[in-house]
N, CA, C and O atoms as CSV, one atom per row, in Angstrom:
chain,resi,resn,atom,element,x,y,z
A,1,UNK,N,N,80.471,113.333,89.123
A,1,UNK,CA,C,81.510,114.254,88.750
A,1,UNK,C,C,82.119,114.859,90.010
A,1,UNK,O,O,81.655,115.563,90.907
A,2,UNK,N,N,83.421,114.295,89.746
A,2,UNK,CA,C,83.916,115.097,91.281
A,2,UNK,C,C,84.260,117.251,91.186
A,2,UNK,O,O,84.497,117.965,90.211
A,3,UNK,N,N,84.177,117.447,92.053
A,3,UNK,CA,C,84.104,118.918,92.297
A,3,UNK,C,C,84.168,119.726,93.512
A,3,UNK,O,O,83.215,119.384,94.212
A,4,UNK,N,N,84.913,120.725,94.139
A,4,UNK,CA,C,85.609,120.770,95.659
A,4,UNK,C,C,84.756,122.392,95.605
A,4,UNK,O,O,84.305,123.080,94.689
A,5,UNK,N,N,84.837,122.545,97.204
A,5,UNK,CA,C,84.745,124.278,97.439
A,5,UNK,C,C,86.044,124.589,97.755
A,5,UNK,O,O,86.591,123.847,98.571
A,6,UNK,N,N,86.824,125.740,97.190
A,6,UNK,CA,C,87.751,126.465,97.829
A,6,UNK,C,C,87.439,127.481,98.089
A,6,UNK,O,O,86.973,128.332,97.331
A,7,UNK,N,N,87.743,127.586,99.722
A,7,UNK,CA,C,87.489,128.649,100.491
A,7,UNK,C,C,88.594,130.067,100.183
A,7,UNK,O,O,89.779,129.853,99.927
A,8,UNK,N,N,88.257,130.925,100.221
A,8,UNK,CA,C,89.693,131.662,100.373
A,8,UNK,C,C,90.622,132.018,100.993
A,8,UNK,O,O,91.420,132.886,100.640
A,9,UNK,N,N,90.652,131.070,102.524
A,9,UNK,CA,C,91.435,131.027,103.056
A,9,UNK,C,C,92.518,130.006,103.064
A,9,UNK,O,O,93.584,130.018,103.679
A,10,UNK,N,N,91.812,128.746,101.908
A,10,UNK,CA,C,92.216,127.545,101.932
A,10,UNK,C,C,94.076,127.760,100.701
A,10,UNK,O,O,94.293,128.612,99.839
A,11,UNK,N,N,94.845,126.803,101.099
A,11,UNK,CA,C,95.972,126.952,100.802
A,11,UNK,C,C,95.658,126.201,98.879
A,11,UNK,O,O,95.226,125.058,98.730
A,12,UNK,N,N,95.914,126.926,97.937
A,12,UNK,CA,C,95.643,126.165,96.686
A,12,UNK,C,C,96.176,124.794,96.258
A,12,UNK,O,O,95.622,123.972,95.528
A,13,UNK,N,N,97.520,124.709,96.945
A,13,UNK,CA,C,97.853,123.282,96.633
A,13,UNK,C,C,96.911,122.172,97.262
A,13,UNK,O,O,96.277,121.256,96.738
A,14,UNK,N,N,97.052,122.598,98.611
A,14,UNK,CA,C,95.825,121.646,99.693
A,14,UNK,C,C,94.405,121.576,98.840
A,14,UNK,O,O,93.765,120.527,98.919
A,15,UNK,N,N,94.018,122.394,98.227
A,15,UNK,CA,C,92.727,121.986,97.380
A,15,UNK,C,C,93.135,121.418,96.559
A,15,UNK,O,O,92.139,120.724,96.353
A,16,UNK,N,N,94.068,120.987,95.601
A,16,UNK,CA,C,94.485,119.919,94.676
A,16,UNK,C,C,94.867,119.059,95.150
A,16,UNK,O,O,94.854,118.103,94.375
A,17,UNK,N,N,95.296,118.799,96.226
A,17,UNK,CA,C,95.882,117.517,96.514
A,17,UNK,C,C,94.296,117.025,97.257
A,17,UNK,O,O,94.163,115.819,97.463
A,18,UNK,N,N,93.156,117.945,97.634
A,18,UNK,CA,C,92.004,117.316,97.610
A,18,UNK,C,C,90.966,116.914,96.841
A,18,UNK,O,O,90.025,116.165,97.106
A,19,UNK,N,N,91.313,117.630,95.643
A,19,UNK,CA,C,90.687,116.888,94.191
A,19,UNK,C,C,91.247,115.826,94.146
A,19,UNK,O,O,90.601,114.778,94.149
A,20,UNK,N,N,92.594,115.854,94.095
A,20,UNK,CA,C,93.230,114.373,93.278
A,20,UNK,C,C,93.445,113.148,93.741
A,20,UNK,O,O,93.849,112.161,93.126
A,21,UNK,N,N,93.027,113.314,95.345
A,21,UNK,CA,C,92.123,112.438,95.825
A,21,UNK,C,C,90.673,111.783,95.574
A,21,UNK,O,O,90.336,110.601,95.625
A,22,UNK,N,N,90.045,112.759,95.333
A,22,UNK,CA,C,88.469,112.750,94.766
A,22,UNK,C,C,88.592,111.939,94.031
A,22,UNK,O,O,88.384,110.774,94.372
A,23,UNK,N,N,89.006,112.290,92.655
A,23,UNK,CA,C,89.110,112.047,91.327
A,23,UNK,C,C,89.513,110.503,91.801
A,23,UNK,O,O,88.592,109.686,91.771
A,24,UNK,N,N,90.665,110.100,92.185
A,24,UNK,CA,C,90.950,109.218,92.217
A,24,UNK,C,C,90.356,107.776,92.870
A,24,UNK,O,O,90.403,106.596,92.522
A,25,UNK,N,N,89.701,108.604,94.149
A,25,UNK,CA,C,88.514,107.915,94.907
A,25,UNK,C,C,87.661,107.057,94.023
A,25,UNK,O,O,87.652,105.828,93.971
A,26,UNK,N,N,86.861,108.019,93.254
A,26,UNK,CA,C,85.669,107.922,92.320
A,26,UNK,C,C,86.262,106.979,90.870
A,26,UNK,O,O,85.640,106.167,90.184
A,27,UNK,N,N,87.112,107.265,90.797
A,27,UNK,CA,C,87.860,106.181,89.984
A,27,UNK,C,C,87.657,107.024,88.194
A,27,UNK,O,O,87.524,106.200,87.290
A,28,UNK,N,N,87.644,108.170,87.863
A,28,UNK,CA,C,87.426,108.734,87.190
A,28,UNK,C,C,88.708,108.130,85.899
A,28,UNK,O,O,88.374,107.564,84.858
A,29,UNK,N,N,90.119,108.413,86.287
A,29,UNK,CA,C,90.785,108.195,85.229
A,29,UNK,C,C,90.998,106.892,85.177
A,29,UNK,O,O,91.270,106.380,84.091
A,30,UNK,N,N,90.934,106.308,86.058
A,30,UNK,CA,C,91.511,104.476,85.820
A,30,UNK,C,C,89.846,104.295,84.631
A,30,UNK,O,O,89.849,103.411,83.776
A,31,UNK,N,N,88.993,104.942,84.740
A,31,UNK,CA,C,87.687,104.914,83.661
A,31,UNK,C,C,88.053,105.369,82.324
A,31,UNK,O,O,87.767,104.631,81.381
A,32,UNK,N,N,88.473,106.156,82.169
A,32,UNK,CA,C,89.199,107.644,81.067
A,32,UNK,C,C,89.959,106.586,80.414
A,32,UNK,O,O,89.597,106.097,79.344
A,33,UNK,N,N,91.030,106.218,81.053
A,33,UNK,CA,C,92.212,105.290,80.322
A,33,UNK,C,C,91.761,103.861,80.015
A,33,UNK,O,O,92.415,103.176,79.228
A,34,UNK,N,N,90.452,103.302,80.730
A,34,UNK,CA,C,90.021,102.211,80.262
A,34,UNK,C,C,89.197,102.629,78.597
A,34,UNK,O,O,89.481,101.922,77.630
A,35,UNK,N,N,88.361,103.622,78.458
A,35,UNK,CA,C,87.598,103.759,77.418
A,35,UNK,C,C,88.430,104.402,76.096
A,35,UNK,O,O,88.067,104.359,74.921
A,36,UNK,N,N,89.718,105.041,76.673
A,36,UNK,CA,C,90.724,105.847,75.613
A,36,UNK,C,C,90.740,105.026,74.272
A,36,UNK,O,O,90.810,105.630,73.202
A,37,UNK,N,N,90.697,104.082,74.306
A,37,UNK,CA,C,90.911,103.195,72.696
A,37,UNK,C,C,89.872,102.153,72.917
A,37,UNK,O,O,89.721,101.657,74.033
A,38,UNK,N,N,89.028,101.745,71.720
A,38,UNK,CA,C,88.064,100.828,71.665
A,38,UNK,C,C,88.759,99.404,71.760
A,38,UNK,O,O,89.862,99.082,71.319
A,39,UNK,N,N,87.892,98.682,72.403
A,39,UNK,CA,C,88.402,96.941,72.679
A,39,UNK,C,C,87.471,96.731,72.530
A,39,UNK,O,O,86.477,97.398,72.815
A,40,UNK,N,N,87.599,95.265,71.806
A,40,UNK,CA,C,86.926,94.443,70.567
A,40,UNK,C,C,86.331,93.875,72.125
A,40,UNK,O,O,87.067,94.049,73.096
A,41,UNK,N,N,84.923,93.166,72.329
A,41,UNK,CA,C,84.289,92.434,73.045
A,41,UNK,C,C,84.671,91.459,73.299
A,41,UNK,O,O,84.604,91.220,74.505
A,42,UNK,N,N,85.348,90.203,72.311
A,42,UNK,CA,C,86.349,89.256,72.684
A,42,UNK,C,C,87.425,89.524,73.192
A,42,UNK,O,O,88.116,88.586,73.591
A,43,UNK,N,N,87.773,90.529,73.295
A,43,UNK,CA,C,89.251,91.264,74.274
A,43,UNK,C,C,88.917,91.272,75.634
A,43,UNK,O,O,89.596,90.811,76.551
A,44,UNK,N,N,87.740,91.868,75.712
A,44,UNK,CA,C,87.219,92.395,77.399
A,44,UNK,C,C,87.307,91.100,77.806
A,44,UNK,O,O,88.173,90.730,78.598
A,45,UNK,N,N,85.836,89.807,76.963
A,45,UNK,CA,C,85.734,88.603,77.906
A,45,UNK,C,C,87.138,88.111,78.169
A,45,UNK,O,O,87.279,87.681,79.314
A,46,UNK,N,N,88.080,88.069,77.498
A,46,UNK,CA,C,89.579,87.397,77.757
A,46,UNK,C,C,89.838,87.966,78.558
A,46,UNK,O,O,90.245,87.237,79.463
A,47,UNK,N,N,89.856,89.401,78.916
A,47,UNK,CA,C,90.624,89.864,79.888
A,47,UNK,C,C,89.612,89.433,81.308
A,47,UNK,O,O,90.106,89.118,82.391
A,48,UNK,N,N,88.717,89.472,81.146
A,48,UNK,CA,C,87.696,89.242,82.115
A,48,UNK,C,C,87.865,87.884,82.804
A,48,UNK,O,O,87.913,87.832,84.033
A,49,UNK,N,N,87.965,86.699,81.989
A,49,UNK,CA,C,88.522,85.486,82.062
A,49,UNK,C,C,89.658,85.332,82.616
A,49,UNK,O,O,89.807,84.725,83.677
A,50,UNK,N,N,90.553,85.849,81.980
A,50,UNK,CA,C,92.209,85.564,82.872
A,50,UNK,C,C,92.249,86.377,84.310
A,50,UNK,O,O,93.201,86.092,85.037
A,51,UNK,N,N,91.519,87.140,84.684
A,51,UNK,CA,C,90.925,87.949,85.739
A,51,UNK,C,C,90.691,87.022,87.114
A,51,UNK,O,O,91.078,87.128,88.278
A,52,UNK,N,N,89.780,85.971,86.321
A,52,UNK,CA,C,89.015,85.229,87.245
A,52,UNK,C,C,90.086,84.288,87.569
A,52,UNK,O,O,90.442,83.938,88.694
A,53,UNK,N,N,90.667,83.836,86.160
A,53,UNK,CA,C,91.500,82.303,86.842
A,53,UNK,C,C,92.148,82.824,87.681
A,53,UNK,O,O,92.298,82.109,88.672
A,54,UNK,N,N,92.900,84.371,87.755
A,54,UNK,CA,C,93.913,84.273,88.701
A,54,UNK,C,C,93.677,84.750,90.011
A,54,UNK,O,O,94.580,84.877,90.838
A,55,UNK,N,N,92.313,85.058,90.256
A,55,UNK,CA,C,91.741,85.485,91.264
A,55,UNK,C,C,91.605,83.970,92.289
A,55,UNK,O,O,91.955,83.855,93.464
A,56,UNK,N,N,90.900,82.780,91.277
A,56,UNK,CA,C,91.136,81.581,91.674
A,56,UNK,C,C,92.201,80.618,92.065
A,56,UNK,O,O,92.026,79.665,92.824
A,57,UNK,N,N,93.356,80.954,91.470
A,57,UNK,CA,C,94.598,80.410,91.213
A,57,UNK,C,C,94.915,81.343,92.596
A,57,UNK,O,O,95.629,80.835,93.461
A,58,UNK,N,N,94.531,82.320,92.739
A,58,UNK,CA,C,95.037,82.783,94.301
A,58,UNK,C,C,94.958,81.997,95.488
A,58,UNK,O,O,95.817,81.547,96.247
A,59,UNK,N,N,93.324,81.928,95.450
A,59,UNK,CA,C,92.588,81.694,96.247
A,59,UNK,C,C,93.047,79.981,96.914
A,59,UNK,O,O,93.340,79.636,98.059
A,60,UNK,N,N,92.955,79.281,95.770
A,60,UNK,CA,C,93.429,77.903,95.789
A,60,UNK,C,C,94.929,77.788,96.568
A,60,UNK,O,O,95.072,76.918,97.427
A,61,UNK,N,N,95.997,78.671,96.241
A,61,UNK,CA,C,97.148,78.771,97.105
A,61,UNK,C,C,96.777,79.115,98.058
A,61,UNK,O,O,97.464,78.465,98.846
A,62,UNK,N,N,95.939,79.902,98.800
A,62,UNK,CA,C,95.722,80.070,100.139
A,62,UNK,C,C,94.911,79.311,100.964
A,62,UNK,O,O,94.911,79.630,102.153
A,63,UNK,N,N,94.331,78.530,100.670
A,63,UNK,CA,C,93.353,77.470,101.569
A,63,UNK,C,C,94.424,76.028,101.062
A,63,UNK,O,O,94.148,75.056,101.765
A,64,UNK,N,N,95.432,75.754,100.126
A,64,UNK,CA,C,96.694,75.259,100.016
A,64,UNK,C,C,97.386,75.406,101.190
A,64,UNK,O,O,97.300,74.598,102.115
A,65,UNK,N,N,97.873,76.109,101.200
A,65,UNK,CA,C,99.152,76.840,102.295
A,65,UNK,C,C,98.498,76.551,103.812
A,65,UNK,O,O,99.050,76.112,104.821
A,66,UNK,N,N,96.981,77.003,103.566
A,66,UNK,CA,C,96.631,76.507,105.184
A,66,UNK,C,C,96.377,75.441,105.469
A,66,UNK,O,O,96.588,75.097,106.632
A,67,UNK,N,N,95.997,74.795,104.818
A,67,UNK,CA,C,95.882,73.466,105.038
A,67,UNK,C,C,97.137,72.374,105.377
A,67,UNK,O,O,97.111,71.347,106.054
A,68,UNK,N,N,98.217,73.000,104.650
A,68,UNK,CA,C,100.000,72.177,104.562
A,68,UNK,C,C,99.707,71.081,103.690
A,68,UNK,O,O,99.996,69.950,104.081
A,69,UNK,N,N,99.080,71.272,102.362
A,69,UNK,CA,C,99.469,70.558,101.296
A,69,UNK,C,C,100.630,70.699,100.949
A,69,UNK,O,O,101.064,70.078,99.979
């Protein structure tokens, strides 16, 4: 759980713009907005799947390209 000290000398915006770093660091809402609505288990593996091919389908263009196929 992210959570900051503000000092009282510290400027209040400057402590939010150092939470919302935090938060964002830690990956809190990209989590929040993943769990917001239930997905069916065959949804995830699909998404999980098309994930990979195109991680591969990357990868393959770049050892492509270096090579001068």
């Amino acid at each position: 759980m992210a959570h900051i000290v503000v000092d009282d000398s510290e400027n209040l915006e400057k402590a939010i713009k150092r939470f919302k770093r935090m938060v964002e660091k830690e990956g809190i809402i990209r989590e929040w907005k993943k769990r917001e609505y239930f997905e069916k288990p065959s949804t995830i593996l699909n998404r999980k799947n098309k994930a990979l091919r195109r991680k591969l389908m990357k990868k393959t263009r770049k050892v492509r390209d270096v090579k001068g196929y």
